[in-house]
DSSP file (Angstrom, degrees, kcal/mol; ACC not computed):
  #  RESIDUE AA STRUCTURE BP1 BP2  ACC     N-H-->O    O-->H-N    N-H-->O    O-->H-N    TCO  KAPPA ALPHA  PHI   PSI    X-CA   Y-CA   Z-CA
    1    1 A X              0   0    0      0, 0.0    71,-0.2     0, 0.0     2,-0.2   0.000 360.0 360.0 360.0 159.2    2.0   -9.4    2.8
    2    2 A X  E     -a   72   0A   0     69,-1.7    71,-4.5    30,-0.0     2,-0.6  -0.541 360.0-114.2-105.9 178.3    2.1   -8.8   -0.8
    3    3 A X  E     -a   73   0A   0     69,-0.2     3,-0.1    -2,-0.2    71,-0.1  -0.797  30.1-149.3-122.8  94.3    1.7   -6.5   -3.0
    4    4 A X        -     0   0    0     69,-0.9    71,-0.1    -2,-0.6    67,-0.0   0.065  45.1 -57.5 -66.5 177.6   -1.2   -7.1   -5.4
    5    5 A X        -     0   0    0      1,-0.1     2,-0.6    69,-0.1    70,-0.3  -0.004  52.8-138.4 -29.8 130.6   -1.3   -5.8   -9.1
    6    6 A X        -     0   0    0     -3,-0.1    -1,-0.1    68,-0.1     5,-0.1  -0.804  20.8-101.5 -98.3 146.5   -1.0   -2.5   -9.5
    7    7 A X     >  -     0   0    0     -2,-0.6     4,-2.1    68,-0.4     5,-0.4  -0.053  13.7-131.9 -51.9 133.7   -3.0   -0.4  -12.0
    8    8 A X  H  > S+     0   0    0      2,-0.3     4,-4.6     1,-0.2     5,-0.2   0.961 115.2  51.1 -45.1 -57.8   -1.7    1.0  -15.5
    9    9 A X  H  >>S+     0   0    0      1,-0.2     4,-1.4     2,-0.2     5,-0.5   0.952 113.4  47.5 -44.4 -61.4   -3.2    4.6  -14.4
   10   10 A X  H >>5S+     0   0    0      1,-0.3     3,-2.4     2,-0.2     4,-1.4   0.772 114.7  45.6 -39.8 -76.6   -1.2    4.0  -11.3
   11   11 A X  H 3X>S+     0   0    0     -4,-2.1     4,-2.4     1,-0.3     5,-0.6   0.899 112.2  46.2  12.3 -87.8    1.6    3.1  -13.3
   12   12 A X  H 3X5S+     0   0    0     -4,-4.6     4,-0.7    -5,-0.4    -1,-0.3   0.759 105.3  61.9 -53.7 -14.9    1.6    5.7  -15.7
   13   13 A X  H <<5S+     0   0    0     -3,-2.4     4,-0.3    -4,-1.4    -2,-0.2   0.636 115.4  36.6-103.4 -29.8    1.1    8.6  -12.9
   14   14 A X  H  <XS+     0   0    0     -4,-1.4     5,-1.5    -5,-0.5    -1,-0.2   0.590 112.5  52.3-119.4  14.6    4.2    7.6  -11.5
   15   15 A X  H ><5S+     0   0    0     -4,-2.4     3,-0.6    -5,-0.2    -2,-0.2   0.624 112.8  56.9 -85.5 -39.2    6.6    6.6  -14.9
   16   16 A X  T 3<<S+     0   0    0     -4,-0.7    -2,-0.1    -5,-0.6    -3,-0.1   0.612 108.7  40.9 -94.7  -5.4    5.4   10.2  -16.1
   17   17 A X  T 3 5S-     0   0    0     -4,-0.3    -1,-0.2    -5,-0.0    -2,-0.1   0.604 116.5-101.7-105.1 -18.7    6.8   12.1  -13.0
   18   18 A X  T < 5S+     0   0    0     -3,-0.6    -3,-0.2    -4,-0.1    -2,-0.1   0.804  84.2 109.2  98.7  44.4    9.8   10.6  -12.6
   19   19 A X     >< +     0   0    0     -5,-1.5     4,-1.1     2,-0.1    -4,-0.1   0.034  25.3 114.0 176.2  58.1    9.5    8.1   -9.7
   20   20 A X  H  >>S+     0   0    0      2,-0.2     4,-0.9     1,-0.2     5,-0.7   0.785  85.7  47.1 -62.4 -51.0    9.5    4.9  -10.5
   21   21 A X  H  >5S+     0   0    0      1,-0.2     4,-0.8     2,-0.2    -1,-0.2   0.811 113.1  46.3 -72.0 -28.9   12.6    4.2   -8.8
   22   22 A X  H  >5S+     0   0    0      2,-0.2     4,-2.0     3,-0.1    -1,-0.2   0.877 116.8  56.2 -85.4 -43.4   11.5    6.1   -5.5
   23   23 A X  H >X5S+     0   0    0     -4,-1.1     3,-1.9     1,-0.2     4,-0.6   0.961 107.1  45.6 -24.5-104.4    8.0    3.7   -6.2
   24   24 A X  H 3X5S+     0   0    0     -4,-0.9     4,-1.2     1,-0.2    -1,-0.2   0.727 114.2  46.8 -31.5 -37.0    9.7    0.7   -6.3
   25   25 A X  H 3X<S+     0   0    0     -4,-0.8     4,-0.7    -5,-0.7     3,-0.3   0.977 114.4  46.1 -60.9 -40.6   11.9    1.4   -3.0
   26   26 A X  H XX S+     0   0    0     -4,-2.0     3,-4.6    -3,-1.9     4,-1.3   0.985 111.0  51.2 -73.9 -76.2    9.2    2.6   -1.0
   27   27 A X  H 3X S+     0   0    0     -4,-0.6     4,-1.9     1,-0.3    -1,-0.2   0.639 112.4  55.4 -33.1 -29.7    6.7   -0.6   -2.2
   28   28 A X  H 3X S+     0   0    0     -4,-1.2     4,-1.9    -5,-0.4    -1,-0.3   0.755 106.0  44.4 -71.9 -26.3    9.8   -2.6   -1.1
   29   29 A X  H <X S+     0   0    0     -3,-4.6     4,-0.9    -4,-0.7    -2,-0.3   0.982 116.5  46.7 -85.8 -63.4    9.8   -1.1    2.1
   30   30 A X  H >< S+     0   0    0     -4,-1.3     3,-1.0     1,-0.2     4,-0.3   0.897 108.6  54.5 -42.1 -63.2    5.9   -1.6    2.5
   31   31 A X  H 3< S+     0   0    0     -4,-1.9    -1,-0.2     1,-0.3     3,-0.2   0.929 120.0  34.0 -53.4 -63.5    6.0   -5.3    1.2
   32   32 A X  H 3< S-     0   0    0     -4,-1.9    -1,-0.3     1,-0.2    -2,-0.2   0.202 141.5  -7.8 -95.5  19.2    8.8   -6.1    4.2
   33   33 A X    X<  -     0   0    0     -3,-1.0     3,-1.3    -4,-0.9    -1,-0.2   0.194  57.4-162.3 150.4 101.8    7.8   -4.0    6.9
   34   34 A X  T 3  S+     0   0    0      1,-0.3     7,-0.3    -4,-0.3    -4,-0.1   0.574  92.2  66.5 -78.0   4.1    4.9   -1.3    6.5
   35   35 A X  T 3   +     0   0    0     -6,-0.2    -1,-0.3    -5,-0.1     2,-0.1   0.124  67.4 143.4-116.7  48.8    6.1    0.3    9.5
   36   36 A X    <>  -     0   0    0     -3,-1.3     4,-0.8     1,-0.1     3,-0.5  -0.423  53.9-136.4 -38.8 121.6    9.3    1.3    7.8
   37   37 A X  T  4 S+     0   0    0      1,-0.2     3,-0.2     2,-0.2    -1,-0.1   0.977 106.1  56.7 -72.4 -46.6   10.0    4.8    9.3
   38   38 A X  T  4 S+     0   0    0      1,-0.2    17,-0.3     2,-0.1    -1,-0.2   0.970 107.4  57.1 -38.2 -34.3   11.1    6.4    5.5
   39   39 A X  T  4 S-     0   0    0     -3,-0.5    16,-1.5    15,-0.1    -1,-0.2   0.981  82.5-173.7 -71.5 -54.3    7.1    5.0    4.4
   40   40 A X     <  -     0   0    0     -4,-0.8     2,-0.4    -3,-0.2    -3,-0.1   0.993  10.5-169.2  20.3  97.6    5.8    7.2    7.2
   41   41 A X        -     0   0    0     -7,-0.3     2,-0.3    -5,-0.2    13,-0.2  -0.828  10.9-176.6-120.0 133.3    2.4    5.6    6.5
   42   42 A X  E     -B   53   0A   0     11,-0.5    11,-2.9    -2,-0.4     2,-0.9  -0.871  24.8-120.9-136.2 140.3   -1.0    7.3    8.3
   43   43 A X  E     -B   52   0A   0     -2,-0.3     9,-0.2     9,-0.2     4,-0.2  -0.917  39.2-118.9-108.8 128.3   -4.6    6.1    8.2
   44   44 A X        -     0   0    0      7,-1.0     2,-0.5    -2,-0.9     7,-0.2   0.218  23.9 -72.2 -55.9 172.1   -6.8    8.3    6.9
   45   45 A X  S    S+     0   0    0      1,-0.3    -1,-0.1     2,-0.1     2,-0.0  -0.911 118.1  41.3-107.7 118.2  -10.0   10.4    7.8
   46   46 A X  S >  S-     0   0    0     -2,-0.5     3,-2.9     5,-0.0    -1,-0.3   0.161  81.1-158.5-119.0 147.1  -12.3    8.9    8.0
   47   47 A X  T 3  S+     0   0    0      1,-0.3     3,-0.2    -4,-0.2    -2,-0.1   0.341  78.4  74.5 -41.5 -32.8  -10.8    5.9    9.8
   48   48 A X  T 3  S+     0   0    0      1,-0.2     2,-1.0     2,-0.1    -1,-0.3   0.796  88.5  54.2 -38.2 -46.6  -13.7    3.4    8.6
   49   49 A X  S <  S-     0   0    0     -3,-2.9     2,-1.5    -5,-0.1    -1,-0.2  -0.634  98.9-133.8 -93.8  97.8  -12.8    3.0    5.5
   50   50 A X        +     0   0    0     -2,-1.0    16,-0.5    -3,-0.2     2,-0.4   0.143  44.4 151.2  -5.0  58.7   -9.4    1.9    6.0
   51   51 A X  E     - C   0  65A   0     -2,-1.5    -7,-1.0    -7,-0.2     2,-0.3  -0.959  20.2-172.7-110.0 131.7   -7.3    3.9    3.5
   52   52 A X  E     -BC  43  64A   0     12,-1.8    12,-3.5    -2,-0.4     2,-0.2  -0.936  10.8-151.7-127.4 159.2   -3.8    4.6    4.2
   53   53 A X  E     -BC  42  63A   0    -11,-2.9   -11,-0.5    -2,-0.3     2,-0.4  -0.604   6.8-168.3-119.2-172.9   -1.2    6.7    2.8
   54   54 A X  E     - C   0  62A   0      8,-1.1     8,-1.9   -13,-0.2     2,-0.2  -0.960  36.1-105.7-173.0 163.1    3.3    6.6    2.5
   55   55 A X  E     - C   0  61A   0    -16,-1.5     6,-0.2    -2,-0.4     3,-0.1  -0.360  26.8-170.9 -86.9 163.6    5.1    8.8    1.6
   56   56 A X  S    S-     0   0    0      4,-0.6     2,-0.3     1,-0.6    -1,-0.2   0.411  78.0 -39.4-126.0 -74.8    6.7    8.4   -1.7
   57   57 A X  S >  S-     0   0    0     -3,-0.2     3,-2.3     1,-0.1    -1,-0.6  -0.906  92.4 -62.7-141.3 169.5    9.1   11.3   -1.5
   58   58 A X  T 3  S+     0   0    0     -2,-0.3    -1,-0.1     1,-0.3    -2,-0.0   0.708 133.8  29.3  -2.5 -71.6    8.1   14.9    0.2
   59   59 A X  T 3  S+     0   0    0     21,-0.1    22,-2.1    -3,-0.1    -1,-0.3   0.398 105.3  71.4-126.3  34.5    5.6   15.5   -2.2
   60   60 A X  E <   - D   0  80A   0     -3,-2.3    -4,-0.6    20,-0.3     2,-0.2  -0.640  53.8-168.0 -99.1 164.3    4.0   12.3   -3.6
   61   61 A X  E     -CD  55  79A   0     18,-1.0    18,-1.5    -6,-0.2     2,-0.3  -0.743  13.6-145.9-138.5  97.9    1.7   10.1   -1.7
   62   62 A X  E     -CD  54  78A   0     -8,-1.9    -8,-1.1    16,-0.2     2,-0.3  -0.754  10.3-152.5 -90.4 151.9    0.3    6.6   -2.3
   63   63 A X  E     +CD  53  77A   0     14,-1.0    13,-2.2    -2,-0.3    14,-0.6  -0.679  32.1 169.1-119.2 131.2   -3.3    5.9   -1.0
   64   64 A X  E     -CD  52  75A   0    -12,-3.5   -12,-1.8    -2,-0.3     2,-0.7  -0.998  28.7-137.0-158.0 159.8   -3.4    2.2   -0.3
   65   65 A X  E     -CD  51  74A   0      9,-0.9     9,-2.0    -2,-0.3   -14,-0.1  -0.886  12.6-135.8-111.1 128.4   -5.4   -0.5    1.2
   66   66 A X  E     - D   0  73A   0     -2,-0.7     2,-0.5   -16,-0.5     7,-0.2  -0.563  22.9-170.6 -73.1 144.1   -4.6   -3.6    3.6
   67   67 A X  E > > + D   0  72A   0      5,-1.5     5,-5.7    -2,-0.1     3,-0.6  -0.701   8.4 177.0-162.9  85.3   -6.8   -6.8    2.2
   68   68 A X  T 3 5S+     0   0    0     -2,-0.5    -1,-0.1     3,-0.2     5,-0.1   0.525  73.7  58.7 -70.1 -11.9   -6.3   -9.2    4.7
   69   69 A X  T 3 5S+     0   0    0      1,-0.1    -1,-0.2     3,-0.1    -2,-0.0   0.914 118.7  30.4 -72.1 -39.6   -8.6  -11.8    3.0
   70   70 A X  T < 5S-     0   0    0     -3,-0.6    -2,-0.2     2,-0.2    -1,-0.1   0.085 112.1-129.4-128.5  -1.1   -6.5  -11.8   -0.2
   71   71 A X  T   5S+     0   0    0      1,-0.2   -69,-1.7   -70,-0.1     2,-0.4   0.905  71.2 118.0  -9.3  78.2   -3.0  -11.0    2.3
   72   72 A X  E   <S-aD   2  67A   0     -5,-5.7    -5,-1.5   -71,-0.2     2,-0.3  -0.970  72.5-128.6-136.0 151.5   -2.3   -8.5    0.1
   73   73 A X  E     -aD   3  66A   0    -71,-4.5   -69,-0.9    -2,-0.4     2,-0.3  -0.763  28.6-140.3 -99.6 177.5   -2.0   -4.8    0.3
   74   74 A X  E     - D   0  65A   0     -9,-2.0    -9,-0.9    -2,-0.3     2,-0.6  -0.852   7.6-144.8-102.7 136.6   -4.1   -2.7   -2.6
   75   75 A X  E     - D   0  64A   0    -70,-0.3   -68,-0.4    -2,-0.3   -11,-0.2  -0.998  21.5-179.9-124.5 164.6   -2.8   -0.2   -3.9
   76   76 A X  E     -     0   0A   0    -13,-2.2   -66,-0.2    -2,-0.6     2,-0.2   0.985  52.4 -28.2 -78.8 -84.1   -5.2    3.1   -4.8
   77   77 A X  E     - D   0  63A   0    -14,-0.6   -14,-1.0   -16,-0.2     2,-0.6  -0.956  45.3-136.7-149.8 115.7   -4.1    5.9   -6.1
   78   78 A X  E     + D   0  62A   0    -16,-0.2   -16,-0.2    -2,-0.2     2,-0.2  -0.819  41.2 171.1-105.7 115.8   -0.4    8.1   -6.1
   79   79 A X  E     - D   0  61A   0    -18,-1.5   -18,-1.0    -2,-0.6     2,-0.0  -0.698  42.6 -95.8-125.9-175.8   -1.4   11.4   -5.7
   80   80 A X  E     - D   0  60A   0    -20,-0.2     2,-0.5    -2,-0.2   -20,-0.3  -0.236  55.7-106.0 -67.2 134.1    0.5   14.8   -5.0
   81   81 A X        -     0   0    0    -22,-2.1    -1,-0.1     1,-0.1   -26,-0.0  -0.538  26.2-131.0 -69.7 115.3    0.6   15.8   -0.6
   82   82 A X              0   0    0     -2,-0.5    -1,-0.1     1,-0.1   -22,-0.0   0.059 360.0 360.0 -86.0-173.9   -1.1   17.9    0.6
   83   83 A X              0   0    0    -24,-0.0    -1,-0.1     0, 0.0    -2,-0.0   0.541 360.0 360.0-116.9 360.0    0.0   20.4    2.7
């Protein structure tokens, strides 16, 4: 799968935090094999809508979507983890 566009917010939320460079590994990791153990990637509650998250580092998260029509993944939203 690929990795479609991601959004300028998206973008900007993680150039302004520092962790582009942690981004890009992780997206790499996703892109060639989402069940990378470092992604440690969970579907959320609730389990209908398909949203899953990966780790970014300890305490980022991206929220992303699978879009097996388009074989691409989505990606959301990168937001802090909760605890």
């Amino acid at each position: 799968m690929t990795i479609s566009s991601i959004d300028a917010q998206v973008q900007e939320y993680v150039s302004r935090r520092g962790l582009t460079s942690k981004f890009a590994k992780q997206l790499g990791f996703l892109e060639s094999n989402p069940r990378h153990p470092s992604l440690n990637v969970e579907l959320l509650e609730p389990r209908n809508k398909g949203i899953y998250s990966f780790r970014v580092d300890r305490k980022y998260r991206t929220l992303f979507i699978f879009r097996p029509d388009k074989q691409a993944i989505e990606i959301l939203a990168v937001t802090d983890h909760y605890k």
